[in-house]
N, C-alpha and C positions, 0 to 999 in steps of 0.2 A: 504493500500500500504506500509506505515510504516513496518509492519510485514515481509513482501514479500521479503523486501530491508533489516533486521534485517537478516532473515532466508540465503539471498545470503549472505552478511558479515562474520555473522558466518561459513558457509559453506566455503566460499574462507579461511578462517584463518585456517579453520582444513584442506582443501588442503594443506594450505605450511607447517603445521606441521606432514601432512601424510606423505609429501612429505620428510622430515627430518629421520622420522619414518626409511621410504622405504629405504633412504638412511644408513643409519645404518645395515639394510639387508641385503643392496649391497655392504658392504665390503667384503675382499676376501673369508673370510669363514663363509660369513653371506647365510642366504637361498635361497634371492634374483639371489648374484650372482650363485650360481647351478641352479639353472632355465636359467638364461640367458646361461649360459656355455651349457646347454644342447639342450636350446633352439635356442639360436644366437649365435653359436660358435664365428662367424667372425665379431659379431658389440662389438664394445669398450662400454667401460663402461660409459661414455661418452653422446655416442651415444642411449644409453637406460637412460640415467637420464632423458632428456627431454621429450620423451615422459610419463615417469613416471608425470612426473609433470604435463603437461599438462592433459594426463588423471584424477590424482587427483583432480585437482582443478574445474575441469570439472563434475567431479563425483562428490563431495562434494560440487559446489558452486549448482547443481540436486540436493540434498539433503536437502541444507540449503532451497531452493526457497517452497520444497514440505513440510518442517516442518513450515516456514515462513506461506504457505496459511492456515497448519492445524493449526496451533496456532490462525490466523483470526478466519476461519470457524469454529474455534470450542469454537469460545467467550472465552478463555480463560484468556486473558486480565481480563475481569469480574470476574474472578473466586478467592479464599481466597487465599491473600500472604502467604508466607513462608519462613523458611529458607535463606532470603536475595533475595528471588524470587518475583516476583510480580504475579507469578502465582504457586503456589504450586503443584495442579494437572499435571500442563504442567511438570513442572521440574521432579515430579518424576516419570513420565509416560518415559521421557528421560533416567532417572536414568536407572532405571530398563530395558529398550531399550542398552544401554550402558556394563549394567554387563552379559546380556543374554549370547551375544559369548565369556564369558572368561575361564570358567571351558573347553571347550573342545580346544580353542585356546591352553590353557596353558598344559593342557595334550599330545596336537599331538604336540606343539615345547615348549617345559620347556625352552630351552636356552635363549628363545625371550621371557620369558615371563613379564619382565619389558616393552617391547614395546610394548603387548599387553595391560597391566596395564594403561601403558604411553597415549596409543592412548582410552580407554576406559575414562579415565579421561578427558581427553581432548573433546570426545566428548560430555560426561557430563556437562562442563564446560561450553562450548561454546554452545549448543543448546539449555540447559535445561535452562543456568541462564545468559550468554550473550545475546542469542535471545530475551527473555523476556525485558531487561531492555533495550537495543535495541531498541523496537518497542512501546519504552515509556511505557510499563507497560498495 
């Protein structure tokens, strides 16, 4: 259960920092807002932050709960430390999970691509070596 409750944690924390992320897009000449502009001409910007967030956190704290169970089921607790990880397989199975979407991330918007960067690290951080120490090792 430990794991389960590690795996929401870290999910919730990378919601608020998705959410930070998002927020950064949604300035005036960030991606975000052209989406919303095209998409909800007449909702303020405002008015789309929160459900941004709420989705996020939502989304991510689904994410954290489903790495949380795989990290149980998959005894990885037992498995050889690492790199400050208490589970070295887990972490760099994250890793590598983490770097997958950044070469075409950063090719289809170069201008965002520190928020891509930003949010890759981030989930590295939090899933691969937060979750682990989390669920006590």
């Amino acid at each position: 259960m430990r794991e389960v409750l590690a795996g929401w944690a870290a999910g919730y924390a990378m919601g608020i920092l998705a959410t930070v992320l998002l927020a950064w897009l949604s300035r005036p000449d960030g991606l975000l807002e052209r989406v919303r502009e095209r998409l909800l001409p007449g909702l303020a910007p405002v008015g789309f932050a929160v459900p941004v967030f709420v989705g996020a956190s939502l989304f991510w704290g689904l994410v954290g709960l489903v790495a949380g169970s795989a990290y149980r089921l998959g005894d990885f607790a037992a498995r050889t430390d690492g790199l400050g990880s208490p589970s070295l397989p887990f972490t760099a199975i994250v890793v590598l999970l983490s770097l997958a979407p950044l070469p075409a991330l950063v090719l289809l918007m170069r201008r965002e691509w520190w928020v891509w960067a930003a949010g890759a690290a981030s989930f590295a951080a939090l899933f691969g070596w937060a979750l682990p120490l989390l669920a006590g090792g």
